[in-house]
Structure formats: structure tokens, C-alpha cells
C-alpha positions in Angstrom: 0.0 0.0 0.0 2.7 2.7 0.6 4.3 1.6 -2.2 1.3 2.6 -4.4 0.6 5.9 -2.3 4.4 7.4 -3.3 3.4 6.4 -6.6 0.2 8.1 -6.6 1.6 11.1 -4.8 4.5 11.5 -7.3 2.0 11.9 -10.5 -0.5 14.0 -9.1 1.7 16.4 -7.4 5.0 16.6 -9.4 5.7 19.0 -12.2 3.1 19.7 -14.9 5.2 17.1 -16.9 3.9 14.4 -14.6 0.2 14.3 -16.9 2.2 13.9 -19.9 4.3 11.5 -18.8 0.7 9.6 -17.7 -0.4 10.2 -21.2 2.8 9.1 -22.4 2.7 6.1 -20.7 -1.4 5.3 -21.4 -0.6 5.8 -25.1 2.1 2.5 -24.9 -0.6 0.4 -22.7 -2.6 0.6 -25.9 0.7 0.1 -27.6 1.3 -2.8 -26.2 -2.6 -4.7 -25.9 -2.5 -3.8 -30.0 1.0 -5.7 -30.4 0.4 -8.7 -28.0 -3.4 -9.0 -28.4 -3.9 -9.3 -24.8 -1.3 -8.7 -21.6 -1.8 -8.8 -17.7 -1.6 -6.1 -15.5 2.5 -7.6 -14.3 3.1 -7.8 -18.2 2.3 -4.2 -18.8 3.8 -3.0 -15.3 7.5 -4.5 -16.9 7.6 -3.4 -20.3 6.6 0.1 -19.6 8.7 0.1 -16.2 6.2 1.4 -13.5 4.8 -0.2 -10.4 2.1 -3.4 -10.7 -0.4 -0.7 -9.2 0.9 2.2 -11.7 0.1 -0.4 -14.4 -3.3 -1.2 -13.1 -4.5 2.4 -12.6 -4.0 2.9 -15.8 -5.2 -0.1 -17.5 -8.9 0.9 -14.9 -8.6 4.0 -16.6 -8.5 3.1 -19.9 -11.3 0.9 -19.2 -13.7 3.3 -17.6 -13.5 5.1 -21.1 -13.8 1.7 -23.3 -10.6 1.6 -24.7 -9.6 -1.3 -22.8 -11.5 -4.3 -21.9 -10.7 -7.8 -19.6 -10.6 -10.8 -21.7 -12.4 -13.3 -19.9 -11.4 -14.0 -15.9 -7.5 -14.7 -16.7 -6.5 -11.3 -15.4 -5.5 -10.1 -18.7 -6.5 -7.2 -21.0 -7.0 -6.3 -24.2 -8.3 -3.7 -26.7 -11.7 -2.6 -26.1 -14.5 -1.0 -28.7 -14.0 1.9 -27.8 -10.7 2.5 -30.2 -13.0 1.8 -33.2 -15.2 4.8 -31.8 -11.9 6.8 -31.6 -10.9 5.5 -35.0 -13.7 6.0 -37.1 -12.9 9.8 -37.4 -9.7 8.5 -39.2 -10.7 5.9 -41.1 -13.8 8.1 -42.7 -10.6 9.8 -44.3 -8.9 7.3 -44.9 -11.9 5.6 -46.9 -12.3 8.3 -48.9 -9.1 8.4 -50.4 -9.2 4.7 -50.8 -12.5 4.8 -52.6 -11.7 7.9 -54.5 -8.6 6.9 -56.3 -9.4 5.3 -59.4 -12.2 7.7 -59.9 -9.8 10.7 -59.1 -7.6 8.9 -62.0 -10.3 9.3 -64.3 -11.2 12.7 -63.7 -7.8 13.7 -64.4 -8.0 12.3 -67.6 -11.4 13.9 -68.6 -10.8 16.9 -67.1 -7.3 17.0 -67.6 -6.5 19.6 -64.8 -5.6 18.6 -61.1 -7.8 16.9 -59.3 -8.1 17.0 -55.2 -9.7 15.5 -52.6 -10.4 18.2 -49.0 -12.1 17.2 -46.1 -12.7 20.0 -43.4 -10.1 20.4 -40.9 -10.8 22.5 -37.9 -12.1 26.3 -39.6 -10.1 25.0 -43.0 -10.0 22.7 -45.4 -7.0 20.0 -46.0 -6.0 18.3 -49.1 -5.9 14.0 -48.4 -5.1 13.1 -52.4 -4.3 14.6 -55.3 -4.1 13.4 -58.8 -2.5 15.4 -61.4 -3.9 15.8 -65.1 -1.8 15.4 -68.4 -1.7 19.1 -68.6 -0.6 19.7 -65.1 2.7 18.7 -64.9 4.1 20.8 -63.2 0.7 21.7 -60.4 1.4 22.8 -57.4 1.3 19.9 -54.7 -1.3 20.7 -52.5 -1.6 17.5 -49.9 -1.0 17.9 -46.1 -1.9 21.7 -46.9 -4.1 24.0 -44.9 -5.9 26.2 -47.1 -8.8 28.9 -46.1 -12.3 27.9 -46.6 -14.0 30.6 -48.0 -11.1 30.9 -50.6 -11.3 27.8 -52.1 -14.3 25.7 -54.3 -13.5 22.5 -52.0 -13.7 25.1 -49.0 -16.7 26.3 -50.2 -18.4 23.3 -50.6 -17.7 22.3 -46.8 -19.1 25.5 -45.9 -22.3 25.2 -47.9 -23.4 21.6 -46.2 -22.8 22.8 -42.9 -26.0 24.1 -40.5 -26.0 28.2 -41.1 -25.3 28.0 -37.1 -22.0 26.1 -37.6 -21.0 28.0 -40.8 -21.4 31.0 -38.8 -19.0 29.4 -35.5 -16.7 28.6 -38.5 -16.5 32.0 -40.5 -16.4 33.5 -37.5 -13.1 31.5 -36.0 -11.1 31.5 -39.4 -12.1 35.1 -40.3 -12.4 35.8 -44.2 -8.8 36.8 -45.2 -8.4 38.7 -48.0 -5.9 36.0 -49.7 -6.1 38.1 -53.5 -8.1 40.9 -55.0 -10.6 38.4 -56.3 -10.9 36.8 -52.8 -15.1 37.2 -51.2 -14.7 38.9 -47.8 -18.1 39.9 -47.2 -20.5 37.5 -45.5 -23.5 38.3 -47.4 -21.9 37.8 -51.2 -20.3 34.7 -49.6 -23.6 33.5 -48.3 -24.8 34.2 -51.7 -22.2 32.7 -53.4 -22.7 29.4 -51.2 -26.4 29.5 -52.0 -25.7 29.2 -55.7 -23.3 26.9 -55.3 -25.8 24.2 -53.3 -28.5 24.8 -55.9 -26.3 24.2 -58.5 -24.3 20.9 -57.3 -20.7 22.6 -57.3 -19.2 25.9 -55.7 -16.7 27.3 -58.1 -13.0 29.9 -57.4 -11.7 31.9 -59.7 -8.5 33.5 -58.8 -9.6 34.0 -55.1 -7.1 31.7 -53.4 -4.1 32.2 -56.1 -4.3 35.1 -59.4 -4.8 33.2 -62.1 -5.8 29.9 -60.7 -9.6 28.8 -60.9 -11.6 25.8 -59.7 -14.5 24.0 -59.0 -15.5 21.2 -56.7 -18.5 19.1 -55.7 -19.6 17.3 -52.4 -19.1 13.5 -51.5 -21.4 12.0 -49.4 -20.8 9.4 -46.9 -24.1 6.2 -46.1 -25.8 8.7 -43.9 -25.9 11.5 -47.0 -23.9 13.9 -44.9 -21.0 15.5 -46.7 -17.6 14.4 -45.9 -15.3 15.9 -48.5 -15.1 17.5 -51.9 -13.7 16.4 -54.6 -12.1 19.4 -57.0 -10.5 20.1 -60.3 -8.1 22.9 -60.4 -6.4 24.8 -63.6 -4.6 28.2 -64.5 -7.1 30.8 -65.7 -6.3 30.7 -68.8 -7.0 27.6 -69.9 -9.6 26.0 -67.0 -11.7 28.8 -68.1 -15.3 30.2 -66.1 -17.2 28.8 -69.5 -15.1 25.7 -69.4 -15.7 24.5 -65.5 -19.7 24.8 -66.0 -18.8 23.1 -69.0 -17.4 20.1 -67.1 -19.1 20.5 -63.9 -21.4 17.5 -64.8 -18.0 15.5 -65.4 -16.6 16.6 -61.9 -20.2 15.9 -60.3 -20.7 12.5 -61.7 -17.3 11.6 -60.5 -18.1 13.0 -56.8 -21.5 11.0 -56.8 -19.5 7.7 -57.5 -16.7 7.7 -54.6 -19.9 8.7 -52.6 -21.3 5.2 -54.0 -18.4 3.7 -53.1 -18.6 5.1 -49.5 -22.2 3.2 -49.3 -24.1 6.2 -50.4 -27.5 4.7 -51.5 -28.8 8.4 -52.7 
């Protein structure tokens, strides 16, 4: 007992680097139950080098919230159900990108200007894939990048499937940055722009994120119909044209509605 009281005593009233260090050493528990499949409390207590009643405090933690479970009455643990909770927020992503590549590949080659997958990332939206066209060799690589959603035809169409209340939290924490001359900052011709762009399937950019670079992107849907991403082609001016995105816009739409098919969209 007073071996687990100097233990207790040294976590919670050490330096602040004592919670990380309880993070730290939670994150390998699950390290370890996803490596070995399942491990007892004395297992876990020597790999990660703490006390048997460290060890155990954390593994009742990490079972309080699901993330850990006992497998059966041997005294050991394992992974609980509540990591697929956790990891659904990921693997949505990750699907997407998986069932959006060969389509992506194809609407490269039809459109023959970049095409990009976004998905909303805090108050902007974040490139997961791109595919670049036969006239694009030399595009701008735009994966891993943050890039402002009022700015941008994949930002836009985020914005126009959210609930005016959450658009509003949204605008309001990533401001509307005047990025180029063309770029909207006010929130009523935005709202308006948004508004034509849900009645009309696509939200379109021309010049407002870079001079001379326009776009257009439609929505994919995930099984419950709710927008997940956007799928986008992008182009310089002078050659992906105003006239020659609504020209395509079916193309780009078509290709949006299959990967949100192939994410077990029925509509």
C-alpha cells in the first residue's frame, strides 16, 4: 500500500510534466494490448517500467472510457470498442481516399486539370489526395496543406453543407482573409455565393485563393448522406476557363456522386 501511495503522490503532485508523462505512458498500454493482443496487469507494469499498481491504474482508466476491456477472468486485457469509436474519425478519411482513387484517376483524364480531394479540418479545409492531369505537370502539390475555406471551391463546398449555425461558429473563428483581390470577404456575397453553389451541385474559385488559378469542386457524401469531402478540379485561368468548368461541372459531379457510391451512399 505505501508503495502505491508514493506512486500516486508523485504523478499527481510533481511537475506539470507528470500528466504527460501519464499520457505518455497510457498511449504505450494501448501500444502494447494492440501488439500482443492481450497482456496482464504484471506484463504491462514491466515493459513500460512502473509499479504493478501504476500499471493497473491505468489499465482501470483506460477501461472506464472503453478503450480497454478484460478478456475473460484470466486477469488479462485487451483492446476494447471503444478505439473503433476513436478510430472512425480517421478511417472516414482514410476511406475516402481509398475509394476515391481510381475515380480521381479518371477525372484527371477527362478533365485534364488537377484533381483534389479536402475534407474539413478545424475552420479549414486539408487536401488528403491529389491526382495530377496530363496538362498539369508541373501543379502545385497541395496534400498535407491547410488552405482557407471561404477561398477555395473545395472550402466552399464544406461551408455550404454545414448548418448556417456552424457556418457561422466557422467563418467567425477563421475570419475571411483577403488572400487576392478576387478573394469574397463579405459574408452576405459569400452566403450568396454558397447559395448558388448548393443549388447548382458545385461551388466554383476563380483567382480568389491564387491570381490566375480557378476551380470547381463538388460534395461526397458518406451512407448517412452527410458531406464528408469535396472532390475538386483545379487549372490556371487561362485555360480551365469560367465557361469551361460549368462546361465540365457534370463531369466533376458524376465523378463526386460515384466515390460517394463507393462510400455506401444509396442516394
Amino acid at each position: 500500500m505505501s508503495n502505491y501511495s508514493a506512486d500516486a503522490d508523485s504523478e499527481h503532485s510533481g511537475p506539470p510534466s507528470g500528466g504527460v508523462q501519464s499520457v505518455d505512458r497510457a498511449v504505450s498500454v494501448l501500444e502494447i494490448l494492440a501488439q500482443r493482443g492481450e497482456a496482464g496487469v504484471s506484463e504491462v507494469a514491466a515493459e513500460i517500467e512502473v509499479h504493478k499498481s501504476t500499471a493497473f491504474r491505468l489499465l482501470g482508466a483506460l477501461e472506464a472510457r472503453g478503450l480497454v476491456e478484460q478478456a475473460g477472468e484470466r486477469g488479462k486485457y485487451r483492446l476494447g470498442f471503444g478505439i473503433v469509436r476513436l478510430a472512425g474519425a480517421v478511417t472516414g478519411r482514410l476511406d475516402v481516399t481509398q475509394q476515391g482513387h481510381v475515380v480521381c484517376e479518371r477525372l484527371a483524364d477527362e478533365i485534364e486539370e488537377t484533381i483534389n480531394i479536402a475534407v474539413l479540418e478545424s475552420h479549414y479545409a486539408i487536401n488528403l489526395h491529389q491526382v495530377r492531369g496530363p496538362g498539369a505537370i508541373t501543379a502545385h502539390n497541395w496534400v498535407g496543406q491547410l488552405t482557407p475555406l471561404h477561398a477555395t471551391s473545395s472550402g466552399k463546398v464544406l461551408l455550404t453543407h454545414l448548418t448556417p449555425k456552424r457556418r457561422a461558429e466557422v467563418l467567425a473563428e477563421s475570419g475571411l482573409e483577403k488572400v487576392t483581390t478576387e478573394t469574397i470577404t463579405s459574408k452576405a456575397k459569400l452566403e450568396k455565393n454558397l447559395a448558388e453553389a448548393r443549388e447548382r451541385g458545385y461551388a466554383v474559385t476563380l483567382g480568389e485563393l491564387e491570381i490566375g488559378l480557378h476551380a470547381m469542386a463538388a460534395p461526397i457524401r458518406a451512407q448517412a448522406g452527410d458531406v464528408v469531402a469535396a472532390v475538386s478540379a483545379s487549372g490556371p485561368g487561362y485555360r480551365f476557363t469560367e465557361e469551361r468548368m460549368h462546361e465540365l461541372a457534370p463531369v466533376l459531379i458524376k465523378g463526386a456522386d460515384e466515390i460517394s457510391h463507393r462510400m455506401g451512399y444509396l442516394g
